[in-house]
PyMOL Python script that loads the backbone (N, CA, C, O; Angstrom):
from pymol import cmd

cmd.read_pdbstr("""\
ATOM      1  N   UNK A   1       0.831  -1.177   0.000  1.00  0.00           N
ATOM      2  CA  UNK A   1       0.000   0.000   0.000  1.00  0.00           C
ATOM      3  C   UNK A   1       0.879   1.244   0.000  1.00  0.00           C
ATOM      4  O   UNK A   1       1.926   1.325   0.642  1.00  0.00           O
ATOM      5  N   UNK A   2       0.288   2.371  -0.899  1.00  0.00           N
ATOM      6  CA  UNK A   2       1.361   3.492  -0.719  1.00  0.00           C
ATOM      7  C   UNK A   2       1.104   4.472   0.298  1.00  0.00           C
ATOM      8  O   UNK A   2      -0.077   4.511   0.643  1.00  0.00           O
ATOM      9  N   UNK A   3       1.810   5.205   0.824  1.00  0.00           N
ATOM     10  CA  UNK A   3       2.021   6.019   1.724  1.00  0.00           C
ATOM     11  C   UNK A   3       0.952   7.551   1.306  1.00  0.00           C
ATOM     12  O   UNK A   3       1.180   8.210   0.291  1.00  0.00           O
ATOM     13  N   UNK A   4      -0.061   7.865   2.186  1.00  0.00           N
ATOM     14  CA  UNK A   4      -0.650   8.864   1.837  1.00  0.00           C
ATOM     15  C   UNK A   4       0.300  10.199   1.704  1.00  0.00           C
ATOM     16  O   UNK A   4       1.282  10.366   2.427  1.00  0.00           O
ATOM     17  N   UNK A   5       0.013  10.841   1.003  1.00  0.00           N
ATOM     18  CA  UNK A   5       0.815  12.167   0.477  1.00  0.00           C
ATOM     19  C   UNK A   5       0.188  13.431   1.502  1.00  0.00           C
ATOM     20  O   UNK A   5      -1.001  13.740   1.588  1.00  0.00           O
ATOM     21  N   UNK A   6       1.568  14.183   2.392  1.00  0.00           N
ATOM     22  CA  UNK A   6       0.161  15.114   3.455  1.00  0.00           C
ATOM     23  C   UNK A   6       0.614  16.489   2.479  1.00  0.00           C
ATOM     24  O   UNK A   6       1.596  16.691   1.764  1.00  0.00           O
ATOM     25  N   UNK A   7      -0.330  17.139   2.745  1.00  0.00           N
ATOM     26  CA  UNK A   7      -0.200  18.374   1.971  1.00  0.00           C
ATOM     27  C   UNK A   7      -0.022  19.622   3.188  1.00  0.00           C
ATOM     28  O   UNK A   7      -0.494  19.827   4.306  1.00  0.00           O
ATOM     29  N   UNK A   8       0.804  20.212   2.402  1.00  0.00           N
ATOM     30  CA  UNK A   8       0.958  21.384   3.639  1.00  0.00           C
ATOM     31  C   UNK A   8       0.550  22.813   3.073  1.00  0.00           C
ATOM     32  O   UNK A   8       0.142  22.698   1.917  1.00  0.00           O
ATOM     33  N   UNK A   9       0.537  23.948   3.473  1.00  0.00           N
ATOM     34  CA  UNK A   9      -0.405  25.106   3.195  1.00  0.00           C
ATOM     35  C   UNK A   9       1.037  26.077   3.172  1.00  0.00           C
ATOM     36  O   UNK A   9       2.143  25.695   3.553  1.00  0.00           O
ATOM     37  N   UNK A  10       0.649  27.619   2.541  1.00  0.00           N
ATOM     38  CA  UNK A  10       1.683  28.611   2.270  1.00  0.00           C
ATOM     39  C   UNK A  10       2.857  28.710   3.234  1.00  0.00           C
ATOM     40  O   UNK A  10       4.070  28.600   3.052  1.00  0.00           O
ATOM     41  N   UNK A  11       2.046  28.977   4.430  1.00  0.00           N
ATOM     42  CA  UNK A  11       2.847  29.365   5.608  1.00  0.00           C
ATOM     43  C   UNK A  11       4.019  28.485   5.813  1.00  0.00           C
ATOM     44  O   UNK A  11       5.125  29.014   5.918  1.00  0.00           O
ATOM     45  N   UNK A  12       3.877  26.976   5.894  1.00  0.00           N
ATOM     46  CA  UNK A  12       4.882  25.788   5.880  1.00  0.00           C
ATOM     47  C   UNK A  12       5.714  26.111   4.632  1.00  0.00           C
ATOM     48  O   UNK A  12       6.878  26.498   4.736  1.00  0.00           O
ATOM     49  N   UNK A  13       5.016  25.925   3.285  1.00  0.00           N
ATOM     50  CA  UNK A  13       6.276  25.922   2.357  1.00  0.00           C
ATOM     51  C   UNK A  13       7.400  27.298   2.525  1.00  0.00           C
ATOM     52  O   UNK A  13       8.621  27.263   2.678  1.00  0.00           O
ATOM     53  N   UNK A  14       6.381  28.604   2.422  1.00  0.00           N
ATOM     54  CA  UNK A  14       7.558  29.739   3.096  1.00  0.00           C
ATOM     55  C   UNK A  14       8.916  29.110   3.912  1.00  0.00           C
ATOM     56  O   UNK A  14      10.119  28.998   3.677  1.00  0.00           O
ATOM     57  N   UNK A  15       7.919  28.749   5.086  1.00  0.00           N
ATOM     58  CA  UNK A  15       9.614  28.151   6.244  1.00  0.00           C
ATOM     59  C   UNK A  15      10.428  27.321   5.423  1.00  0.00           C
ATOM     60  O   UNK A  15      11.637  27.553   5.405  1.00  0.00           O
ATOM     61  N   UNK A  16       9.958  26.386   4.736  1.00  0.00           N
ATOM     62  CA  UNK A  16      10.328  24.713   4.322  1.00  0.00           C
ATOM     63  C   UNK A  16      11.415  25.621   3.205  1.00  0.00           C
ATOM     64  O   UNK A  16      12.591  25.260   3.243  1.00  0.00           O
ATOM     65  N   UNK A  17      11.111  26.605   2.368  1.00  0.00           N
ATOM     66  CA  UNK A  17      11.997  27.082   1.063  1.00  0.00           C
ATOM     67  C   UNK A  17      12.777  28.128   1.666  1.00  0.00           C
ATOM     68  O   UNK A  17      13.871  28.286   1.125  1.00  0.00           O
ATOM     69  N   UNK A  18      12.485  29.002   2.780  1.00  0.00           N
ATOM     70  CA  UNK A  18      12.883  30.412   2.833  1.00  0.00           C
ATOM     71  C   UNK A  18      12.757  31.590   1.405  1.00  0.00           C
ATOM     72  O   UNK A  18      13.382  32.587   1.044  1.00  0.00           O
ATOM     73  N   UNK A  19      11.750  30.915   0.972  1.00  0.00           N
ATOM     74  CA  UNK A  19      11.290  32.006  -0.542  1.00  0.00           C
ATOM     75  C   UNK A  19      10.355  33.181   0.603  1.00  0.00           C
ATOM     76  O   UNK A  19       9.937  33.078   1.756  1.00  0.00           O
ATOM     77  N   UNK A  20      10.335  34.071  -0.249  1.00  0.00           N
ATOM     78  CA  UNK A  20       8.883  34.927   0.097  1.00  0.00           C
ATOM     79  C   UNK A  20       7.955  34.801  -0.556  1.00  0.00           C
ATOM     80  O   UNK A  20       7.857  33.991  -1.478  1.00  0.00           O
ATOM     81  N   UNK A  21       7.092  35.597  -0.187  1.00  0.00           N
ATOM     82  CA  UNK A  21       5.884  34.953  -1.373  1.00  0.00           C
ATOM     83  C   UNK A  21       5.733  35.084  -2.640  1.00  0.00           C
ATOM     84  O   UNK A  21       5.259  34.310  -3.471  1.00  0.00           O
ATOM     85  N   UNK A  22       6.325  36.496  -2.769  1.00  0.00           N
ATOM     86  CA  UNK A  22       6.561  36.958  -4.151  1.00  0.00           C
ATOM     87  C   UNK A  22       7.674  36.042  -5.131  1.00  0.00           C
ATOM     88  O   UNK A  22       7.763  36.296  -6.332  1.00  0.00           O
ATOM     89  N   UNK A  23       8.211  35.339  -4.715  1.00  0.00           N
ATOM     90  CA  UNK A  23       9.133  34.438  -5.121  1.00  0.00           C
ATOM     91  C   UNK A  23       8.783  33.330  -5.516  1.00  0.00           C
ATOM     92  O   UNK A  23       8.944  32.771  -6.601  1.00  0.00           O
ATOM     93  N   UNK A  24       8.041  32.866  -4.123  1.00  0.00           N
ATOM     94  CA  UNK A  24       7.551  31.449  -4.361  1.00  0.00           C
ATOM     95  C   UNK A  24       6.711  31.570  -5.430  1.00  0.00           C
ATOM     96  O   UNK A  24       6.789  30.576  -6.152  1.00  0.00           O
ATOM     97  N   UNK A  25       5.775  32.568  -5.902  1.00  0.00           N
ATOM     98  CA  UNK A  25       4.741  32.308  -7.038  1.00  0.00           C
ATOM     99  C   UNK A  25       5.401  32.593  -8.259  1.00  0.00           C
ATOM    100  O   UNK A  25       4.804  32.325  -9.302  1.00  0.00           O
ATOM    101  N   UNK A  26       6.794  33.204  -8.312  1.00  0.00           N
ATOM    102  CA  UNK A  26       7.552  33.918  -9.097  1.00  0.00           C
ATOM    103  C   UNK A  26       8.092  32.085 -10.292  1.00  0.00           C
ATOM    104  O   UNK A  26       8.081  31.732 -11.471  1.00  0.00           O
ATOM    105  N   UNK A  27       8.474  31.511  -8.902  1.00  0.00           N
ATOM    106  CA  UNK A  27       9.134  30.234  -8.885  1.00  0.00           C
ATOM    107  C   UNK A  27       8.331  29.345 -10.003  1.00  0.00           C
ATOM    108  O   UNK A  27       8.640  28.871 -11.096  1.00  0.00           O
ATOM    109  N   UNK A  28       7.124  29.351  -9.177  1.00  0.00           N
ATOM    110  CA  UNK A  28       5.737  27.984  -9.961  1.00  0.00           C
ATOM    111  C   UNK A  28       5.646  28.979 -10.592  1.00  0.00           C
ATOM    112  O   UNK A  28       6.791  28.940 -11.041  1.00  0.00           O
ATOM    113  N   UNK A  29       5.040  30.285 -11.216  1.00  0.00           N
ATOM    114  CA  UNK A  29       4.705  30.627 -12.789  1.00  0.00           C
ATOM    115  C   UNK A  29       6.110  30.183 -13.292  1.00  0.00           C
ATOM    116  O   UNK A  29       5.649  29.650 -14.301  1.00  0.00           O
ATOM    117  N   UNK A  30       7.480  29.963 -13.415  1.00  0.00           N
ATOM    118  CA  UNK A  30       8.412  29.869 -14.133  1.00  0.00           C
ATOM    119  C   UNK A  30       8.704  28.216 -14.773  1.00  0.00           C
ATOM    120  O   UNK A  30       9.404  27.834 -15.712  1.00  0.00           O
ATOM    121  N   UNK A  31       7.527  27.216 -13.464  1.00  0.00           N
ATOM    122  CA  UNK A  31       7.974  25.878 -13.608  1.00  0.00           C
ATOM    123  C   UNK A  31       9.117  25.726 -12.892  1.00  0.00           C
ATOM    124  O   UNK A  31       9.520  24.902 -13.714  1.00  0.00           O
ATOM    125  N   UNK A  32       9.898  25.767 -12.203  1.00  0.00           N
ATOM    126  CA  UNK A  32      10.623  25.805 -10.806  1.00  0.00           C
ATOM    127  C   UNK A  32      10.736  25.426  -9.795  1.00  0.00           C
ATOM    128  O   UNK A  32      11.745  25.393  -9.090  1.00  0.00           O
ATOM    129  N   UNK A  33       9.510  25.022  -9.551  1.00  0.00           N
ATOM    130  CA  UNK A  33       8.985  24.825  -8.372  1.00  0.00           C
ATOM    131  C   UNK A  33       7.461  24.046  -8.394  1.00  0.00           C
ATOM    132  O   UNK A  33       6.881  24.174  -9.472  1.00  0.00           O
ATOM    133  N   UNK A  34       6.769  23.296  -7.404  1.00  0.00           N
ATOM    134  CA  UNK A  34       6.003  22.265  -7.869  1.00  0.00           C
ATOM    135  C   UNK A  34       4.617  23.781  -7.421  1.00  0.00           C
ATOM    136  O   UNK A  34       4.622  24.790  -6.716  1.00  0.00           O
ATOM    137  N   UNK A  35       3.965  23.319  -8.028  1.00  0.00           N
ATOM    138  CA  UNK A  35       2.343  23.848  -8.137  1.00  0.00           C
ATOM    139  C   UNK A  35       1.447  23.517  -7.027  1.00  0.00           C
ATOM    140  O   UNK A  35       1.514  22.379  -6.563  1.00  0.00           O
ATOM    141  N   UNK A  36       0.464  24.516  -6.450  1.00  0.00           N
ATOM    142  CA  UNK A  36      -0.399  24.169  -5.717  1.00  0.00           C
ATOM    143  C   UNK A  36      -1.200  23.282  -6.075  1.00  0.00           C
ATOM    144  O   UNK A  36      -1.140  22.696  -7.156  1.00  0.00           O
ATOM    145  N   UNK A  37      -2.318  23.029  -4.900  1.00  0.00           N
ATOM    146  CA  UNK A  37      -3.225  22.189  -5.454  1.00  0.00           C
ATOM    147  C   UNK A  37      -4.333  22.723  -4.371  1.00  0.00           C
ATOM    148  O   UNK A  37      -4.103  23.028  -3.201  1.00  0.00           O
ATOM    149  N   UNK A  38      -5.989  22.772  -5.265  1.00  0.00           N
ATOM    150  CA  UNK A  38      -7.004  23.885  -4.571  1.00  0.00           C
ATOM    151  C   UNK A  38      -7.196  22.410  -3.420  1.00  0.00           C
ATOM    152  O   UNK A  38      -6.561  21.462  -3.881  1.00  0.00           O
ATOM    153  N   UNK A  39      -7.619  22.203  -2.631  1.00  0.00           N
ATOM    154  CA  UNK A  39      -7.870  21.064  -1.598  1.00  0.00           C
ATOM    155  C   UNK A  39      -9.454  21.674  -0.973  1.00  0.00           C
ATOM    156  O   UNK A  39     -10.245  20.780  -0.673  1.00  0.00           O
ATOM    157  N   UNK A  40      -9.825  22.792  -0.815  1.00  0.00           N
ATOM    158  CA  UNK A  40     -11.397  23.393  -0.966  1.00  0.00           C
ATOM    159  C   UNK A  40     -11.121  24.470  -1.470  1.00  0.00           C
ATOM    160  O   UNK A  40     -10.068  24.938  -1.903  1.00  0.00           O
ATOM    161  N   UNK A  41     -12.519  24.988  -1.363  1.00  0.00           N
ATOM    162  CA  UNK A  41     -12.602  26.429  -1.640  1.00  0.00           C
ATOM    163  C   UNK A  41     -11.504  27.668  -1.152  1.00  0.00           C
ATOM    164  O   UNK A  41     -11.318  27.976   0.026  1.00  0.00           O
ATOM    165  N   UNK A  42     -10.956  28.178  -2.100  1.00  0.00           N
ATOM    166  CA  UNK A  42      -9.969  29.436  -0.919  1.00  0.00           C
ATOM    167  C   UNK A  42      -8.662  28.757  -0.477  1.00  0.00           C
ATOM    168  O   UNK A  42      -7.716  29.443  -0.090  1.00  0.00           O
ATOM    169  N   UNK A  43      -8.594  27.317  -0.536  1.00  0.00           N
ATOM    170  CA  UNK A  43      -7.396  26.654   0.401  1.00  0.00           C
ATOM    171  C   UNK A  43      -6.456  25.989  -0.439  1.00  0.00           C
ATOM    172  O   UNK A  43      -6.871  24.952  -0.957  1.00  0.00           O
ATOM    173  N   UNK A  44      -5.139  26.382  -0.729  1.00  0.00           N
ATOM    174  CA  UNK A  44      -4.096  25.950  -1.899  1.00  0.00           C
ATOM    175  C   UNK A  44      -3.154  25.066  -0.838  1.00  0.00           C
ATOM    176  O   UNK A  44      -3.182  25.304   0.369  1.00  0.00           O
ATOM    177  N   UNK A  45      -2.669  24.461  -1.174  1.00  0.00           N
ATOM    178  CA  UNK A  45      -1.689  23.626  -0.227  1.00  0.00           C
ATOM    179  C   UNK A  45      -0.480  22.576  -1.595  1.00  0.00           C
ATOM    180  O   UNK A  45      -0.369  22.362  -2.802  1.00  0.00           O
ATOM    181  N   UNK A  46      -0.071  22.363  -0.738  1.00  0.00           N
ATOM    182  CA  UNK A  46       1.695  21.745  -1.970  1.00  0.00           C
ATOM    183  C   UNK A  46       1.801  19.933  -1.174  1.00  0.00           C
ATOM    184  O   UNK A  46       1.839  19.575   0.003  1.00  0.00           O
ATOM    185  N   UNK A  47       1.817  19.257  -2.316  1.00  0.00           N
ATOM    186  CA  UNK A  47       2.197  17.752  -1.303  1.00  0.00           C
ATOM    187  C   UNK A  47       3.657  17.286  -1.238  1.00  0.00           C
ATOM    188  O   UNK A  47       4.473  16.992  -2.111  1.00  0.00           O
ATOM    189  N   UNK A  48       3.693  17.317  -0.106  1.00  0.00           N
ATOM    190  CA  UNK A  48       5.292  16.656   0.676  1.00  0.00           C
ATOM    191  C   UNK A  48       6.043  15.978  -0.501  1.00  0.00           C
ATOM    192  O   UNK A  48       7.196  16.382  -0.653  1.00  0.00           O
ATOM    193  N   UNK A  49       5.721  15.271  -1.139  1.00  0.00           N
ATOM    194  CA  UNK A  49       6.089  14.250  -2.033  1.00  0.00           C
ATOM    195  C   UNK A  49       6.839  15.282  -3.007  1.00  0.00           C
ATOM    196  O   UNK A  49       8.069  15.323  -3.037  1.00  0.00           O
ATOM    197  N   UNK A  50       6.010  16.142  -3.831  1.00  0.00           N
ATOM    198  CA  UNK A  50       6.769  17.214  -5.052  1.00  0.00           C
ATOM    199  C   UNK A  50       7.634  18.217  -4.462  1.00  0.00           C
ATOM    200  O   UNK A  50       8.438  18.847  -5.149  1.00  0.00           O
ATOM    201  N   UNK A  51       7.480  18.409  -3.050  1.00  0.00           N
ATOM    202  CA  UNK A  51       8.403  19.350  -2.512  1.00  0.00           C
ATOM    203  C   UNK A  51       9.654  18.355  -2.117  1.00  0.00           C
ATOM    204  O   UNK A  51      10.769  18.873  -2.167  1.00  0.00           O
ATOM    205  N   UNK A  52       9.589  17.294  -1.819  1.00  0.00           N
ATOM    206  CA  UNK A  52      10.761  16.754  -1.321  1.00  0.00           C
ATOM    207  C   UNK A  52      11.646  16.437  -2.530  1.00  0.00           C
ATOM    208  O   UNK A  52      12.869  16.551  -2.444  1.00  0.00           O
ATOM    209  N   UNK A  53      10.912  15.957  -3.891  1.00  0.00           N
ATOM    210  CA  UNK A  53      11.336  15.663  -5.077  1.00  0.00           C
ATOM    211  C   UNK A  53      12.061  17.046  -5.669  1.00  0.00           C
ATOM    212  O   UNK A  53      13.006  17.019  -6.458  1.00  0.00           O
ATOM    213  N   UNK A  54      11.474  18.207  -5.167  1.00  0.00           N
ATOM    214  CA  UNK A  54      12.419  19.772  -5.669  1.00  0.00           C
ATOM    215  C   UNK A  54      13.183  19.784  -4.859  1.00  0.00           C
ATOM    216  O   UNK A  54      14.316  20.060  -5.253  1.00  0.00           O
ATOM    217  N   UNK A  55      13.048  19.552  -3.582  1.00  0.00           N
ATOM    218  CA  UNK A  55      14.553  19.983  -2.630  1.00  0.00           C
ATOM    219  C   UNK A  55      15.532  18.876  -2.883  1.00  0.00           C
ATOM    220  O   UNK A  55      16.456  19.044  -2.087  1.00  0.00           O
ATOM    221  N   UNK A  56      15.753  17.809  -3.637  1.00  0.00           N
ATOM    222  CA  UNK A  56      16.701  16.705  -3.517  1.00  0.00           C
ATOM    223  C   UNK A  56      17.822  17.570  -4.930  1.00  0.00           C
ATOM    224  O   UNK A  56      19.053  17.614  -4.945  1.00  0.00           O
ATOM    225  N   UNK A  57      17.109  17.998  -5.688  1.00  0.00           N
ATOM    226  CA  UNK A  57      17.532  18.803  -6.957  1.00  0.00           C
ATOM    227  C   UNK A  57      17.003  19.915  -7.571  1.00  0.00           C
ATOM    228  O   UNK A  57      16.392  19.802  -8.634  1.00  0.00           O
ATOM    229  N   UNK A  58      17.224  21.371  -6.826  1.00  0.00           N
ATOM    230  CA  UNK A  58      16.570  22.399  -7.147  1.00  0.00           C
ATOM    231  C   UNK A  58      16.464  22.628  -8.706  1.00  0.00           C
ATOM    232  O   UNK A  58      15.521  22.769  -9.484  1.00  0.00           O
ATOM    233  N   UNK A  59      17.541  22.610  -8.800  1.00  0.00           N
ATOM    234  CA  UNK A  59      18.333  23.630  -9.900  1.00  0.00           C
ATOM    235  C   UNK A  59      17.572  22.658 -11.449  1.00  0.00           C
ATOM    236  O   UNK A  59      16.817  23.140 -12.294  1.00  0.00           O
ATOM    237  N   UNK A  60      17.914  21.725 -11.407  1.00  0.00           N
ATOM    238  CA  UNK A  60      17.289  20.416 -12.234  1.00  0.00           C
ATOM    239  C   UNK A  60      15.785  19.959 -12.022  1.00  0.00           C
ATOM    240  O   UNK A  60      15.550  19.225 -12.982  1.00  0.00           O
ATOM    241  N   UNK A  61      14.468  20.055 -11.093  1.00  0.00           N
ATOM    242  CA  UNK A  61      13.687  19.502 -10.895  1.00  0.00           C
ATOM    243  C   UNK A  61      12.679  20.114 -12.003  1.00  0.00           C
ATOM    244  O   UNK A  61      12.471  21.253 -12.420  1.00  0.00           O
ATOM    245  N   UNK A  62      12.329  19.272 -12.190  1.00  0.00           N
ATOM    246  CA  UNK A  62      10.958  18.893 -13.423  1.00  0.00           C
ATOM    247  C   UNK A  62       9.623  18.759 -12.879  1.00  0.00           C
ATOM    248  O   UNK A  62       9.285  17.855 -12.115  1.00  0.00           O
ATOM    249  N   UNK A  63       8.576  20.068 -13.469  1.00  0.00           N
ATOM    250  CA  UNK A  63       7.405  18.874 -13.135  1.00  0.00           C
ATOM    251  C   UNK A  63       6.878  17.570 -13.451  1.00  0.00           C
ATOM    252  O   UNK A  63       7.352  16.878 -14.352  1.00  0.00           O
ATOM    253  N   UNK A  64       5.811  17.188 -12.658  1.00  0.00           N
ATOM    254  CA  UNK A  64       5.492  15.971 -13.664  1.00  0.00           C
ATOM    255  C   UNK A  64       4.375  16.155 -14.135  1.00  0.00           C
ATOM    256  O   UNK A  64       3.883  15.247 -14.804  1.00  0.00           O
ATOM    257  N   UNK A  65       3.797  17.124 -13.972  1.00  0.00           N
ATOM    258  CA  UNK A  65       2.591  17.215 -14.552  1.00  0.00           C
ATOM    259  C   UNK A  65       3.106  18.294 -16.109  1.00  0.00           C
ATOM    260  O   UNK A  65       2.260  18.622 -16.940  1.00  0.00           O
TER     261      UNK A  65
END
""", "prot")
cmd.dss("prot")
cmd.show_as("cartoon", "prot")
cmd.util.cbc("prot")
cmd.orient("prot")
C-alpha cells in the first residue's frame, strides 16, 4: 500500500523554502517549483512528495505534470 501524500499550506512551504511569497509564485509561474493544489474552496496547499522531489535537486527539478 502506498504512503498517503500530506499536503501542507503557504505558511509551511515559506519556512520549508525560505522564498517569500513573491518568489515562491515567481518560482511555480516559471515551472521551478512544484504547483499548488485547490484542496477546498480558498485553500491551496503543496504535497510533501513534489516538494521533497524539488529539494533533492533544485536547480534540475521537473514537473510531472
Amino acid at each position: 500500500m502506498n504512503e498517503l501524500d500530506r499536503f501542507i499550506r503557504v505558511s509551511e512551504v515559506l519556512l520549508f523554502t525560505s522564498f517569500s511569497r513573491t518568489t515562491l509564485w515567481r518560482e511555480m509561474k516559471a515551472g521551478r517549483f512544484p504547483n499548488s493544489v485547490q484542496i477546498s474552496a480558498g485553500r491551496m496547499a503543496w504535497r510533501t512528495s513534489e516538494l521533497a522531489a524539488w529539494q533533492k535537486d533544485p536547480e534540475n527539478w521537473k514537473s510531472r505534470r
